[in-house]
C-alpha positions in Angstrom: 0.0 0.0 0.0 1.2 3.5 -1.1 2.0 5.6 2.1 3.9 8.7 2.7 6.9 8.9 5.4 10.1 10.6 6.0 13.1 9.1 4.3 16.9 10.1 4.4 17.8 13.5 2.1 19.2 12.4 -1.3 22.9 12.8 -1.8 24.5 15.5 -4.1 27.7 14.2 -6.2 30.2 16.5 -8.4 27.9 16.3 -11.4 24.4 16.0 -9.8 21.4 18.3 -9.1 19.0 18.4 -6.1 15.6 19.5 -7.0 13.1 20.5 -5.0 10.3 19.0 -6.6 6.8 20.1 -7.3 5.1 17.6 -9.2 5.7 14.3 -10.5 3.3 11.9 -12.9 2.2 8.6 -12.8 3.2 5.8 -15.7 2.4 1.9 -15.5 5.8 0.9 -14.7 5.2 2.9 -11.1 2.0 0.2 -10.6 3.9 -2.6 -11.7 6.5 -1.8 -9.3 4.3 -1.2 -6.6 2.9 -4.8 -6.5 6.9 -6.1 -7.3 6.5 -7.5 -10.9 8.9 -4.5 -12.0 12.0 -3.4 -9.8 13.4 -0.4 -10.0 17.4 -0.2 -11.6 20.3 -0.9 -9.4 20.9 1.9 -6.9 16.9 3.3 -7.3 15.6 3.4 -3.7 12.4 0.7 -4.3 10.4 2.1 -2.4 9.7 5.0 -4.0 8.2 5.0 -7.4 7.9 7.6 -9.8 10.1 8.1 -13.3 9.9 11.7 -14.1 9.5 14.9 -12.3 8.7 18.8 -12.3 10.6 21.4 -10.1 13.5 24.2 -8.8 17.2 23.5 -8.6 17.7 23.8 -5.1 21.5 22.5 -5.1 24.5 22.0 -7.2 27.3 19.9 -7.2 30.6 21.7 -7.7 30.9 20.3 -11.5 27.8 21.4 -12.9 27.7 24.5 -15.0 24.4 24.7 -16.8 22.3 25.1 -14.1 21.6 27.2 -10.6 19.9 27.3 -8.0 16.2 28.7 -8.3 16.3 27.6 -12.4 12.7 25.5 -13.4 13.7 22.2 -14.7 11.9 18.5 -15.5 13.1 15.2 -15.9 13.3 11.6 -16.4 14.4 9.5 -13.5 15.0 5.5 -13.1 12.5 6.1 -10.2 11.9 8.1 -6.7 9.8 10.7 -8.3 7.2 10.6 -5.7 9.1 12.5 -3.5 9.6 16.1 -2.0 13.5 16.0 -3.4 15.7 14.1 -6.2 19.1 14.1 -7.6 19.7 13.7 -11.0 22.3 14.2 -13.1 22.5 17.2 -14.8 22.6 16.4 -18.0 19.5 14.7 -17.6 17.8 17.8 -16.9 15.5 19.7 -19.3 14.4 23.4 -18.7 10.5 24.4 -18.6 9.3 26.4 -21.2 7.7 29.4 -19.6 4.4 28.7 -20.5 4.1 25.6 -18.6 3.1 25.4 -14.8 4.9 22.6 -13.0 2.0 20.2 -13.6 1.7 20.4 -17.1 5.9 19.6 -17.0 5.6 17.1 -14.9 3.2 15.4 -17.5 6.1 15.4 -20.3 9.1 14.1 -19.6 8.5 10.1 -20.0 5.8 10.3 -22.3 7.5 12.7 -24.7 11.0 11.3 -24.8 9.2 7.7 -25.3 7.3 8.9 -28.1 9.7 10.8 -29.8 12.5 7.9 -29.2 9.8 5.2 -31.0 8.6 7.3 -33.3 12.0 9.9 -34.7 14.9 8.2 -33.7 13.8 4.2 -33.9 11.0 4.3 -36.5 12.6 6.8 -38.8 9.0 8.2 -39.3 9.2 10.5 -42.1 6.8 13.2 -43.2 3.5 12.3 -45.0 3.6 8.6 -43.9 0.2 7.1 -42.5 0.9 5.6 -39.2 -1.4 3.5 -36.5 -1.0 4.7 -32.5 -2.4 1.6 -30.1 -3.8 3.6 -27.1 -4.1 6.9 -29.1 -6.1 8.5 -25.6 -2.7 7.6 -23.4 -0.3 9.9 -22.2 2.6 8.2 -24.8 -0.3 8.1 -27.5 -1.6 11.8 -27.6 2.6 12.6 -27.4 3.0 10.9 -30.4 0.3 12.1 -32.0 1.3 15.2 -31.7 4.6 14.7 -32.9 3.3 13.0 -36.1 1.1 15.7 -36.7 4.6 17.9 -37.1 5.6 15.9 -39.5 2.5 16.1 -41.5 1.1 12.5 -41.0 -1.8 10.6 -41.6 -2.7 9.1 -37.8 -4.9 6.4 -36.9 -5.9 5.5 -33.8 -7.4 2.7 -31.4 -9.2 3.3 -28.6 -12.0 2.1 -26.0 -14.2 4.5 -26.5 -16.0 7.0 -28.5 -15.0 9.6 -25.8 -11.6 8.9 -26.0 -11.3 8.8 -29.8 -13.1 12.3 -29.9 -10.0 13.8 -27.4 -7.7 12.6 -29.4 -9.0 13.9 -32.5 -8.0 17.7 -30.6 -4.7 16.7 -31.0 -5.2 16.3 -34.8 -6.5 12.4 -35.3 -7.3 11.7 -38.4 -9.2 8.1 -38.3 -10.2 6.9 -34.7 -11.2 3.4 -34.1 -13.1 2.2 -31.6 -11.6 -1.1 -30.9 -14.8 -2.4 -29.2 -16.7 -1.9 -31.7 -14.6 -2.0 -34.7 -11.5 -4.4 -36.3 -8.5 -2.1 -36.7 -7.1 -4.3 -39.3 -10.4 -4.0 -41.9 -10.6 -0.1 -40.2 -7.2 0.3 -41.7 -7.5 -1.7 -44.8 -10.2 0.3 -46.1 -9.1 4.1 -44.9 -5.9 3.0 -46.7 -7.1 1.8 -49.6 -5.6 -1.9 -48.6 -2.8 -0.6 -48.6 -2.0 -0.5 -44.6 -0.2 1.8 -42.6 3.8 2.3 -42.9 4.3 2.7 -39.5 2.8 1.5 -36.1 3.4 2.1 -32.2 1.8 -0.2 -30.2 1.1 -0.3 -26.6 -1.0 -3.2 -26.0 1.4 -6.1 -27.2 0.3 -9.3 -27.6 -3.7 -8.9 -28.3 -2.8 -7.0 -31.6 0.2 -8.9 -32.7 -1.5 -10.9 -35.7 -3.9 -8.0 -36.8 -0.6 -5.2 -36.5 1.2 -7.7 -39.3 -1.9 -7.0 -41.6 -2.1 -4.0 -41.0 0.7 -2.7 -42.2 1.8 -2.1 -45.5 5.0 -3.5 -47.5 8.2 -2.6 -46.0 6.0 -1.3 -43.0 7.4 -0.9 -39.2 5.8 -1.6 -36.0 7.8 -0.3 -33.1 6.5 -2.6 -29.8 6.5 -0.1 -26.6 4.0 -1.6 -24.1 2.6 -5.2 -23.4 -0.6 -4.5 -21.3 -2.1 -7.1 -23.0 0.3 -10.2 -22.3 3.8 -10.8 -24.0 3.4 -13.7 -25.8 1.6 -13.8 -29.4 1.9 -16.8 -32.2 2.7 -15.7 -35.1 2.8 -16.2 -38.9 6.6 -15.5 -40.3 5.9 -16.0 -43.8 4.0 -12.6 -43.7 6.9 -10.8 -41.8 9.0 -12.0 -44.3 7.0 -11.9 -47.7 5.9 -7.9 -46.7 9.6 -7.3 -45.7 8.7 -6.2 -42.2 11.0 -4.5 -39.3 9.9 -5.2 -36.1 11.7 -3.1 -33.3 11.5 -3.7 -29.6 12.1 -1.1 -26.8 12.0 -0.2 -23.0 13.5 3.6 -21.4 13.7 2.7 -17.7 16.3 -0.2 -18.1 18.5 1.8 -20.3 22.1 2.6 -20.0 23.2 6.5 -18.3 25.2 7.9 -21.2 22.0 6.7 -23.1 19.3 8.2 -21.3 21.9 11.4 -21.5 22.2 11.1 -25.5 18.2 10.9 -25.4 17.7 13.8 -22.9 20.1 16.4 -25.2 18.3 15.1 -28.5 15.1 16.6 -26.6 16.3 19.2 -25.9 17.5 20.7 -29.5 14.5 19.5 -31.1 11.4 18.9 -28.8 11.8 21.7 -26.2 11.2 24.2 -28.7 8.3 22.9 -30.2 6.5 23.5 -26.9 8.4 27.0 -26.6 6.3 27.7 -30.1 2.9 26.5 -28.7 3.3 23.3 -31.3 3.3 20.4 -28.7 1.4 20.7 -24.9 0.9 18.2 -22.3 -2.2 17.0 -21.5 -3.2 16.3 -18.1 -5.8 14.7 -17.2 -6.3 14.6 -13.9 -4.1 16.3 -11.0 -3.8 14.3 -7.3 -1.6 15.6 -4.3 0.9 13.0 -3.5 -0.9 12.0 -0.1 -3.6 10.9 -2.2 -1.2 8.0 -4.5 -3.0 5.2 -3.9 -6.2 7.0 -5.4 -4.5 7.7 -8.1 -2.8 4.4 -8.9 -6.7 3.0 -8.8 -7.6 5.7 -10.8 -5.0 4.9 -13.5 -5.9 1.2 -12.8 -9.7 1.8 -14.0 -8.1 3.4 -17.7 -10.7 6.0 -17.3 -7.8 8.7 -17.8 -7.2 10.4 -20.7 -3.4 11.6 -21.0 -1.3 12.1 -17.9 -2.3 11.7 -14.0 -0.2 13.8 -12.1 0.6 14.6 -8.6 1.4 17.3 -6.7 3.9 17.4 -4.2 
């Protein structure tokens, strides 16, 4: 059971930051980890989940240039976000745009970097391509969205419900599908001409394994990002093969520091700016103080949200 208590100060080392954290946001990995089925990286305090975070430098280490004490800064962290204070390193660190308040950052860090990692640096997406977003009404889903609306894409999208699909469409959907009601795999057949999509980023995993390899065109790409619907799927080579098909797997928490770093600056130059010019925005959709957790894990449990639950600290 969430709780809140008082826990030892983070250290500071020559290159980290302490930040005095305002708000932090809530992603499945934190409710996997809270029931044990996903631990936190070596050296991550366990007890305390949360992966990104919204707040003031409060302290720097005597190596760190970039940054002082009182600057607005967000982050990703390998966990420990639901706390009143974090360390990071500081190249980790991205700055605020001014027009954000410390909720709406907190809602970007993990969602953007994931989606812009799957979808520009993993997927190659280029402009004008049609592409398929599983989950299009999730915090990673409406990011992407967004960011394939930049490039001038035609986006579907799957969703649970008419609600959801109509949100989504704000953010510039072009076809929503309403997975209850509707196969994806004739949806996108027919909107494509049977064609299929060249690109999709999937969330659900398993469940859509089978339709995703119809669904996409010759030479497609289908970029595998979450598995809330089981990790193992049978599947038919010869159409992996015969359509020439890349299939790309990838995780954020589990990666590397220098990786996470190389990820973090590539952010910065070119997705920072896009929310400087009013052309990306976070959306929140429900904000929880961080004595109130454990309502908001149930909360995310029910998939009634759409786009990022937050907390404030």
């Amino acid at each position: 059971m969430l709780h809140v208590e008082d826990v030892e100060e983070p250290g500071l080392g020559p290159t980290r930051v302490k930040v005095a954290v305002k708000a932090t946001a809530l992603n499945r990995a934190d409710l996997l980890q809270r029931i044990g089925r996903y631990p936190p990286p070596r050296g991550v305090d366990p007890r305390i989940p949360g992966l990104e975070f919204a707040g003031v430098v409060e302290e720097t280490g005597p190596e760190v240039s970039d940054v002082k004490p009182g600057d607005r800064v967000m982050g990703l962290l390998g966990g420990g976000g639901y706390a009143a204070k974090v360390t990071t390193e500081e190249r980790l660190l991205l700055p605020i745009p001014e027009s954000l308040s410390f909720e709406e950052a907190a809602g970007v860090p993990e969602v953007f970097a994931t989606a812009y990692d799957a979808l520009l640096l993993q997927l190659n997406l280029r402009m004008g391509e049609r592409l398929l977003i599983h989950a299009v009404a999730s915090g990673v889903g409406l990011a992407a969205l967004q960011l394939a609306k930049t490039a001038a894409c035609t986006v579907l999208g799957t969703a649970g419900s008419d609600e959801k699909l109509e949100r989504a469409r704000e953010f510039g959907l072009d076809v929503g599908i309403n997975y209850r009601q509707a196969d994806f795999a004739e949806t996108v057949s027919h909107e494509t001409g049977d064609r299929g999509v060249d690109a999709i980023l999937d969330l659900v995993g398993a469940k859509y394994w089978e339709k995703n390899l119809s669904a996409l065109a010759r030479r497609g790409r289908l970029i595998l990002v979450g598995l809330v619907s089981g990790a193992k799927a049978e599947t038919n080579l010869s159409l992996i093969l015969n359509k020439r098909l890349t299939i790309i797997g990838t995780v954020l928490r589990a990666r590397s520091l220098e990786e996470k770093i190389s990820l973090t600056q590539s952010l910065r130059r070119h997705v920072i700016p896009l929310f400087e010019a009013g052309r990306l925005r976070p959306v929140i959709d429900r904000v929880f103080e961080l004595e109130q957790a454990a309502e908001a894990h149930a909360y995310m449990e029910s998939n009634a949200n759409m786009g990022k639950i937050v907390l404030r600290v």
